[in-house]
C-alpha positions in Angstrom: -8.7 17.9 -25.1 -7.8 17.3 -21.6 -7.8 19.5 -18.4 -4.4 19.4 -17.1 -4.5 19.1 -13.0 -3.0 17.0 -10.8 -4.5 14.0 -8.2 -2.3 13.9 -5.8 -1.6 9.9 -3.9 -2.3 11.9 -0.9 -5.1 14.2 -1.4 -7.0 11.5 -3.5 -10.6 11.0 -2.4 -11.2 8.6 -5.1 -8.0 5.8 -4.6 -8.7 2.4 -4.8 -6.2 0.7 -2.3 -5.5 -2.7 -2.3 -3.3 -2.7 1.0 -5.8 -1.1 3.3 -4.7 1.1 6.1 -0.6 1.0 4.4 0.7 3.5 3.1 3.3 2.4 -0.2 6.8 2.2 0.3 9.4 1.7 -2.1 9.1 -2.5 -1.5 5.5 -2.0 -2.7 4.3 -2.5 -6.4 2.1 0.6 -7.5 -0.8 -0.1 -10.3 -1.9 3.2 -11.2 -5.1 3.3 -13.1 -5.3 6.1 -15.8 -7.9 7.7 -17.3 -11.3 9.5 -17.5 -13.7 7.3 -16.5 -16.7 9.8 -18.6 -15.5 9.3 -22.0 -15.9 5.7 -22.9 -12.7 3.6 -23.5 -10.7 6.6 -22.0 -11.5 5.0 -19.0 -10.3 1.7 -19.2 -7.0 2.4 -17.1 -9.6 3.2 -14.0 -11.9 0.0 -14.9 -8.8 -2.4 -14.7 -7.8 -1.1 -11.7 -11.4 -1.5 -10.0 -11.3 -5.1 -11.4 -8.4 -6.0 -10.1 -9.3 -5.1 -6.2 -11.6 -8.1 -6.4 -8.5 -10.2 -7.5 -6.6 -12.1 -5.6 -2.9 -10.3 -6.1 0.3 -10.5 -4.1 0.8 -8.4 -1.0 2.5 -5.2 -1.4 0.6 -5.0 -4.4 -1.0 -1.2 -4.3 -3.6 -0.2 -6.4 -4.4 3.1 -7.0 -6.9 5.5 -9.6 -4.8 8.6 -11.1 -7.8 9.9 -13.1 -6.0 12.7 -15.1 -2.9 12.6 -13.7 -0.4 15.2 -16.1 2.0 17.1 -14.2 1.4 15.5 -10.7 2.8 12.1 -12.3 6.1 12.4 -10.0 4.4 12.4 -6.7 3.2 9.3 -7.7 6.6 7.6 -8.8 8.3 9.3 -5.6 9.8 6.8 -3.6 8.2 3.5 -5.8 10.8 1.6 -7.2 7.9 -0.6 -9.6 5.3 0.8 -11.1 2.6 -0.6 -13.5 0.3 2.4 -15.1 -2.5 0.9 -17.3 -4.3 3.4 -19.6 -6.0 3.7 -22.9 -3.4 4.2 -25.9 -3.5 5.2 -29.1 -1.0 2.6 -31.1 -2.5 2.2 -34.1 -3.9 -1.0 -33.7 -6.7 -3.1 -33.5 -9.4 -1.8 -30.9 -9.7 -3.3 -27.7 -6.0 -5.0 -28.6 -3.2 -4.3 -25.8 0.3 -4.1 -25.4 2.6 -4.2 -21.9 5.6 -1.1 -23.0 8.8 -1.0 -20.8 10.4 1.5 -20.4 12.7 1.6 -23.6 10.0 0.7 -25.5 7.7 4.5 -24.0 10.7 6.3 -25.8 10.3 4.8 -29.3 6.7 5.2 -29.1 6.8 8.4 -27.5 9.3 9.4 -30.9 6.7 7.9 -33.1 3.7 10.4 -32.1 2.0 7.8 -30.6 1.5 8.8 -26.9 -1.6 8.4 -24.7 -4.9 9.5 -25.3 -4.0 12.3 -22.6 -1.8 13.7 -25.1 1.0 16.2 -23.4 -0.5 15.2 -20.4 0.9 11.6 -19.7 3.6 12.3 -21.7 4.7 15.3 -19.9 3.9 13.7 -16.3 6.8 11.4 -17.6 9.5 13.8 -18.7 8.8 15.3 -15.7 9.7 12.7 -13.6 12.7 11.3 -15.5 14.1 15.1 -15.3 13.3 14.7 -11.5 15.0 11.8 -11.4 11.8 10.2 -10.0 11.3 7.3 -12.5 10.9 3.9 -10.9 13.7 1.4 -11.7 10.9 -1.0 -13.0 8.3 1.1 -15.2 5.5 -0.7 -17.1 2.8 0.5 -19.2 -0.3 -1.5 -20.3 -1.8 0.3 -23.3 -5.1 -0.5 -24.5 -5.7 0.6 -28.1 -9.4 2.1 -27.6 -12.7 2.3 -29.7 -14.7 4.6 -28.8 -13.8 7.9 -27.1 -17.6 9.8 -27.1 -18.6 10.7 -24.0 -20.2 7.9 -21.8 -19.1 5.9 -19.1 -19.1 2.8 -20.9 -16.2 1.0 -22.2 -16.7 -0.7 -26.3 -17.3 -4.1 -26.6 -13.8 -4.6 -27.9 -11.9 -2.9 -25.0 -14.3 -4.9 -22.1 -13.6 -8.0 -23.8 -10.0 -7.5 -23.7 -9.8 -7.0 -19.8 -10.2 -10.5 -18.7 -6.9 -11.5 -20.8 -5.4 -8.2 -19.6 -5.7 -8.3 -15.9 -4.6 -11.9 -15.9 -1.2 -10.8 -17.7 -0.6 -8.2 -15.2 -1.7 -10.4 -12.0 1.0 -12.8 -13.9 3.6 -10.1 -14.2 3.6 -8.7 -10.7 3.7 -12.5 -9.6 7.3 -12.3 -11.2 8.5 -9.3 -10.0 7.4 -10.5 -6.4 9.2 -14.1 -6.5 
């Protein structure tokens, strides 16, 4: 189970900012990083987002960790019109095996019981916004199906050696949505 609290973009001591010094405006991509970086592949969202600060990505690009996010999901989203969240899902499949979710596709999933490992959390950060009307136009969700979720700060073998593949897909994505 999860604490429910909210990180706040601008109270956020922990952020990882690709853009230094700029605030995001609604030109900007957000990649929000989500997860608990104590309890092994739960943290996978924050490790991709770490990674990819020592990538070369397109500017405009912000990069940001949401830690445990829940209801303070919209003050994220407010003003974004693409965001990318990245985080460790539970979808049945093989460990360490990923999937990139738009928007219609979080709905059927969401239906199915298979949400985030952040349970209501994520979930509810989500209905919030829609019902705030503060969904981006352009939502995508990397999940990452997860191995081991004992406490540690360690990702499994399976998830780390999906990341390589994984951050080069999204580097390749937000290449798109900027040209």
């Amino acid at each position: 189970m999860h604490l429910m609290f909210c990180t706040c973009p601008e109270n956020d001591r922990s952020q990882i900012v690709a853009m230094a010094g700029q605030e995001a405006d609604s030109d900007d991509i957000l990649v929000l990083g989500i997860g608990n970086p104590l309890m092994g592949d739960d943290g996978v969202g924050i490790r991709v987002v770490e990674m990819l600060t020592s990538q070369e990505i397109p500017p405009n690009v912000v990069v940001k960790e949401a830690g445990l996010p829940g209801w303070g999901l919209p003050s994220w989203f407010e003003g974004m019109s693409t965001v990318f969240l990245v985080d460790a899902v539970q979808m049945g499949q093989t460990p360490g095996s990923w999937r990139r979710l738009e928007t219609d596709e979080l709905q059927i999933i969401m239906e199915n019981n298979a949400l985030s490992l952040h349970q209501n959390d994520l979930a509810c950060g989500l209905a919030l916004s829609q019902a705030m009307n503060l969904l981006p136009d352009n939502l995508l969700v990397y999940g990452i199906e997860p191995a081991n979720m004992s406490p540690g700060d360690n990702l499994s073998p399976e998830v780390e050696a999906s990341l390589p593949e994984l951050i080069k897909n999204i580097i390749l994505d937000l290449e798109k949505i900027k040209a």
